[in-house]
C-alpha positions in Angstrom: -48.6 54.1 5.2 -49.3 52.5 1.8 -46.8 49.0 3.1 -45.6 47.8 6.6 -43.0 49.5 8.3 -40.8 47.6 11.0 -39.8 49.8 14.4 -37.1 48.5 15.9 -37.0 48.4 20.1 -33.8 49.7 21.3 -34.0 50.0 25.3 -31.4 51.3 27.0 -32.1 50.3 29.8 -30.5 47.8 32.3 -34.3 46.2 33.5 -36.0 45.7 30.3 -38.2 42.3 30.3 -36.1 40.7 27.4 -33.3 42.7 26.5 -32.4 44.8 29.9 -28.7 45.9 29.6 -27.7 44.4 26.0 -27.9 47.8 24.4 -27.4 50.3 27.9 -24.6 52.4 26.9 -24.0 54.7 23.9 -21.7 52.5 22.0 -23.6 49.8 22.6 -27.1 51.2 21.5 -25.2 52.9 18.4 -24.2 49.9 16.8 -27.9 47.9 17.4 -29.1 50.7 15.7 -27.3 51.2 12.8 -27.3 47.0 12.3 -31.4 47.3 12.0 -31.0 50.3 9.9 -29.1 48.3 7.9 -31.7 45.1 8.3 -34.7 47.2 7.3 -36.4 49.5 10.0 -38.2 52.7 9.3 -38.0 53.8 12.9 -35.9 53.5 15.7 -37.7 53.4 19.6 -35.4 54.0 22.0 -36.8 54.0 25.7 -35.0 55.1 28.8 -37.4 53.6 31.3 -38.8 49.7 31.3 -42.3 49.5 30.9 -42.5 45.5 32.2 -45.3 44.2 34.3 -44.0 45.5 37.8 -41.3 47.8 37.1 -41.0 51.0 38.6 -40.9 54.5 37.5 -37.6 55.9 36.6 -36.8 59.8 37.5 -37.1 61.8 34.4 -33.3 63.0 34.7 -32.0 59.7 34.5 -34.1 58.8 31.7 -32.3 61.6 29.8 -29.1 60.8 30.6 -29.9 57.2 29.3 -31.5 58.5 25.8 -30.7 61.8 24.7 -26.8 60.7 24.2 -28.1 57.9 22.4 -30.2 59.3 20.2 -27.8 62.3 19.8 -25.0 59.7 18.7 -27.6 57.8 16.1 -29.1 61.2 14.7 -25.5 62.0 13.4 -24.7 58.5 11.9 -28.3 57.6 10.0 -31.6 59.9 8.7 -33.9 56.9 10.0 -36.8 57.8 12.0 -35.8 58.3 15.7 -38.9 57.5 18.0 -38.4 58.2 21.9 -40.3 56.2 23.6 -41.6 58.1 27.1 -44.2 59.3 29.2 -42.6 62.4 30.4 -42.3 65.9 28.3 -39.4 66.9 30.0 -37.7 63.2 28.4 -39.2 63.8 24.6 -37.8 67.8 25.0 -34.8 66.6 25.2 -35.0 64.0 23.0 -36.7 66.0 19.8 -33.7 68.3 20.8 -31.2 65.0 20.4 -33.1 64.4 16.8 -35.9 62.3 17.9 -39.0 62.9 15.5 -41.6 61.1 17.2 -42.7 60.4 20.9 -44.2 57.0 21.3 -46.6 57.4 24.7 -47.3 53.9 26.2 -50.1 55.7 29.1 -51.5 57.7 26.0 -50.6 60.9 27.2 -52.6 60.0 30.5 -48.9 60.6 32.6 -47.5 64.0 32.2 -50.4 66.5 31.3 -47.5 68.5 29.7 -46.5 66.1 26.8 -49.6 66.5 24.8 -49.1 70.5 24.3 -45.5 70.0 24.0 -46.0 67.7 20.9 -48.6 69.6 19.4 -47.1 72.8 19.2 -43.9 71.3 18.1 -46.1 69.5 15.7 -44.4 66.3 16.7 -45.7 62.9 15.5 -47.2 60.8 18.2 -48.1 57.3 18.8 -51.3 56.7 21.3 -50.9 53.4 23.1 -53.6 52.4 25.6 -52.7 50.7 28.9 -54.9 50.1 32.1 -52.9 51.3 35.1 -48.8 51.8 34.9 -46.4 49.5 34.7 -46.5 48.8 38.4 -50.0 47.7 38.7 -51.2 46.7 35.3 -51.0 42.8 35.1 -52.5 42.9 39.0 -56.4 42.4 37.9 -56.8 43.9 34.9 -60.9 43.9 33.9 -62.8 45.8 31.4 -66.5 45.9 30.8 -65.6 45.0 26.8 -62.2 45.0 26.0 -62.7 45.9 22.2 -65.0 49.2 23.1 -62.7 50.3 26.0 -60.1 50.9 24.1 -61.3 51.4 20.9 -63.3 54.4 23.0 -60.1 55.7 24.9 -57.9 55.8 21.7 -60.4 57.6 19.9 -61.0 60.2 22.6 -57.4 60.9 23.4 -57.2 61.8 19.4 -59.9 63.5 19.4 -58.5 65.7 22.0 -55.1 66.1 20.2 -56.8 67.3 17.8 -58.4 69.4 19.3 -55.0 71.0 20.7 -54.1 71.5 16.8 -52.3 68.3 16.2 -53.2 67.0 12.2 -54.9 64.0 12.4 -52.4 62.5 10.1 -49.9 63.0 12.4 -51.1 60.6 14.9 -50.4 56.9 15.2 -52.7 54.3 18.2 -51.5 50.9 19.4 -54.2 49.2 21.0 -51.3 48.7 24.0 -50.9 44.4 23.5 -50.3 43.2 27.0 -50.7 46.4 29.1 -53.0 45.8 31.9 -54.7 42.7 29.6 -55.3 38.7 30.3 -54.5 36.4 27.4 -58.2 36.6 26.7 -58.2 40.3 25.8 -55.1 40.1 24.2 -56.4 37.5 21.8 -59.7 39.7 21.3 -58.1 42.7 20.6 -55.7 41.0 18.0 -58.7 39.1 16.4 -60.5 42.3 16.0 -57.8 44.8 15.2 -59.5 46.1 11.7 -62.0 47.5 14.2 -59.1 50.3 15.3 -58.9 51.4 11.3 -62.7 53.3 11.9 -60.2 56.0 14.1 -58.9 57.0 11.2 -55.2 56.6 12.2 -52.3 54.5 11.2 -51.8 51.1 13.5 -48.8 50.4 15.5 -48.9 46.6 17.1 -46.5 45.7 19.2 -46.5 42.4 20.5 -42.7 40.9 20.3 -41.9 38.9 22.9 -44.5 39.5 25.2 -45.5 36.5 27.9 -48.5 35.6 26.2 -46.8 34.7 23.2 -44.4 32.5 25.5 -47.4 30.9 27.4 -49.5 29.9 24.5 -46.1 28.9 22.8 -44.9 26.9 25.5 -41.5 29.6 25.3 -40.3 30.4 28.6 -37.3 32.3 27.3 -38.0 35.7 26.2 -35.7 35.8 23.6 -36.5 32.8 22.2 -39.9 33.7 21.0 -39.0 35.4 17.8 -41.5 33.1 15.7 -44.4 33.3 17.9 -44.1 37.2 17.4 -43.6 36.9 13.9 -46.6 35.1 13.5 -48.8 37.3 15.5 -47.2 40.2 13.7 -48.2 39.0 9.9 -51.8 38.1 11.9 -51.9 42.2 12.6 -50.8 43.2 9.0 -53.9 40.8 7.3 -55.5 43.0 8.9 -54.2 46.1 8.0 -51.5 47.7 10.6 -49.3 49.6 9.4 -46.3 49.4 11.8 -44.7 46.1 13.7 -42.9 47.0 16.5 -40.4 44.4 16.9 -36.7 43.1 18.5 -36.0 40.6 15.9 -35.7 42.8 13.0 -34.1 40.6 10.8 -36.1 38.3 11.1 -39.2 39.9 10.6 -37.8 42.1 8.0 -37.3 38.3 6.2 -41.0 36.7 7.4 -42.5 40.6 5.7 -40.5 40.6 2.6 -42.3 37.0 1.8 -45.2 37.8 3.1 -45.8 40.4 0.9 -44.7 38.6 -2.1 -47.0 35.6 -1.4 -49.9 38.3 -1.5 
């Protein structure tokens, strides 16, 4: 966690806010994920189930049949990180069994009360993401009494307590959960006072590519046309020390961080 590392979003999924069927399909999937191998990722998140503002919970079975294949197919073609990206432990069993090597928990193991014991005594690398409400609900009235705190507060509990389970501490990775149950206004907060996260003692995942308010404040209606709005936000994160960009427009990024870096 000494540089940046890029995770590339792979949903296979046919609802996904921005890229909902492009990659549902093993073929499909396999050949986005060997091209951002090959443009620079250090992880791989492939999710089974759309997290959008309003989108409904998938059964767990079908969210199986949607990644372990995938995963299965990619494991045998690259040694890239696989992440699986799920709330459910019956989803990451399968998928660590596929050759995933990290779960990626967007309600911070707050869903499946089995997920945190399964990844602990697997000793499984995790990423804590914060998120007020589930997909459904979130964007509905989100309020907090200080957005900062909140979930500065909740991550550090919910590590505290996989800890606790007998997870290292260095196994763990938060993501202060950009756009999940948040208003523009705590978005911008939370990205103008990321550093603060670094006092959990955890590496940083941010993950804002694509996301509406990106389009809003930069007048982008199209989802997939807001690659340089996320890049921007993204290089706005690592100035402040996070670690990991998770991102669709590898390429891209991989480009905007290779500069980036040489510039500083």
């Amino acid at each position: 966690m000494g540089q940046a590392h890029l995770m590339g979003i792979l949903n296979v999924t046919p609802d996904s806010f921005s890229d909902g069927g492009r990659h549902f399909g093993i073929e499909a999937a396999r050949r986005v994920a060997l091209e951002m191998v090959a443009q620079g990722v250090s992880l791989l998140d492939v999710g089974g189930e759309s997290t959008r503002p309003g989108a409904l919970e998938v059964p767990a079975e079908d969210e199986i049949h949607r990644t372990a294949p995938v995963i299965e197919a990619i494991r045998a073609e690259t040694g890239t990180a696989i992440s699986i990206d799920t709330r459910k432990a019956s989803v990451a069993e399968a998928a660590l069994a596929a050759g995933a090597s990290l779960v990626n928990d967007v309600s911070g193991f707050t869903f499946d009360a089995a997920l945190a014991p399964l990844c602990a005594e697997t000793r499984t690398p995790v990423c804590i993401m914060h998120a007020q409400g589930d997909p459904a609900t979130m964007q509905q009235d989100p309020h907090y009494d200080d957005v900062l705190l909140d979930v500065y507060d909740f991550l550090a509990a919910q590590v505290d307590r996989l800890v606790a389970r007998g997870m290292a501490r260095g196994q763990i990775v938060i993501d202060p959960g950009i756009g999940f149950g948040k208003t523009q206004d705590h978005n911008l907060t939370l990205l103008r006072n990321l550093s603060l996260f670094h006092g959990i003692g955890c590496p940083i995942l941010l993950g804002v590519s694509r996301k509406r308010f990106i389009g809003t404040i930069g007048k982008e209606p199209r989802a997939q046309a807001r690659g340089p709005g996320s890049i921007s936000v993204g290089l706005a994160g690592l100035a402040q020390g996070v670690q990991i960009l998770r991102v669709h427009d590898v390429a891209e990024t991989a480009q905007a961080l290779r500069l980036w870096a040489a510039v500083r």
